[in-house]
C-alpha positions as CSV (number, residue, x, y, z in Angstrom):
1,X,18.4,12.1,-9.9
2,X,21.5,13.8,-7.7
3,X,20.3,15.4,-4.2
4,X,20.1,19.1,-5.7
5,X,17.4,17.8,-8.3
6,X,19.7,17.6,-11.3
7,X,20.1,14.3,-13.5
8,X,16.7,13.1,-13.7
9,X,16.3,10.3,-15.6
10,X,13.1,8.1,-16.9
11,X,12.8,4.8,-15.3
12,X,10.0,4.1,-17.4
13,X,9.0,4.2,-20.6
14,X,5.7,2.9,-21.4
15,X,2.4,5.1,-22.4
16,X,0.2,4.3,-19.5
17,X,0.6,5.9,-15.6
18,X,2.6,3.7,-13.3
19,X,2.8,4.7,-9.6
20,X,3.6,3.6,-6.1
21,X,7.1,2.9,-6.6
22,X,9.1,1.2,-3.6
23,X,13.2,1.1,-3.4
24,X,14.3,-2.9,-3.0
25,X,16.3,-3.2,0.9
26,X,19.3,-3.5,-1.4
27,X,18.8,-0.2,-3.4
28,X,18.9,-2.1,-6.8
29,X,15.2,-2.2,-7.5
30,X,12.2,-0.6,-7.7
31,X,8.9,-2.3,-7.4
32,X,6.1,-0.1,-8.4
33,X,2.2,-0.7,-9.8
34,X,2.1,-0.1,-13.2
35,X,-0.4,-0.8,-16.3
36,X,-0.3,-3.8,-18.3
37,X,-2.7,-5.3,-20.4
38,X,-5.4,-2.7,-19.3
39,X,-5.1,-3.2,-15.8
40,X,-2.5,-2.6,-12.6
41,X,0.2,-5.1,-12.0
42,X,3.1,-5.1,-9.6
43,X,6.3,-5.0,-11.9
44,X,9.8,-4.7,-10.6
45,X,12.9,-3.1,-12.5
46,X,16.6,-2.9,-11.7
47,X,18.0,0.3,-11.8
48,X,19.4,0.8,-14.8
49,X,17.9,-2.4,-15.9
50,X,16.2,-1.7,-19.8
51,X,12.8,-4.0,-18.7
52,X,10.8,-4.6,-16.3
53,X,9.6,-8.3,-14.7
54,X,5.1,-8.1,-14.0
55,X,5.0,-10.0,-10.7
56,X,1.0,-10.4,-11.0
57,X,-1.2,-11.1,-13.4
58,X,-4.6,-11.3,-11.7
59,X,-7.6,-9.6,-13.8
60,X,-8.4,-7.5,-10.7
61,X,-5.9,-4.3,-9.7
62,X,-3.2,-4.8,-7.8
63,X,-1.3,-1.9,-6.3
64,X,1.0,-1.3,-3.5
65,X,3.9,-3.1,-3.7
66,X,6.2,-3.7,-0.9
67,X,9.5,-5.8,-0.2
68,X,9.3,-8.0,2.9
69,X,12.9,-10.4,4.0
70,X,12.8,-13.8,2.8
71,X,11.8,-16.3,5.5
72,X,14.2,-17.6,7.6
């Protein structure tokens, strides 16, 4: 989407409600919590990217994803 509100574009696609989405340092990702297999995951996407990559799988919820530097 441009500054003025214009060009919005779906970044996802799928039927359920995904949420919490957080820009990657680099802007080339977003991580966000979003349904899968009936319950919340943390998936990640590149912008522009046509899939997304779960990062969790645990039975439970997970939600609030955040990117933290790589230790040194």
């Amino acid at each position: 989407m441009r500054a003025n509100g214009t060009g919005v574009v779906r970044f996802t696609t799928g039927p359920a409600y995904d949420r919490e989405p957080a820009w990657s340092p680099d802007g080339a990702s977003i991580a966000y919590a979003g349904v899968v297999g009936g319950d919340f995951d943390i998936r990640v996407k590149a912008i522009g990217g046509s899939s997304a990559v779960t990062l969790t799988t645990s039975p439970a919820n997970d939600y609030d994803p955040a990117w933290q530097p790589l230790p040194r």
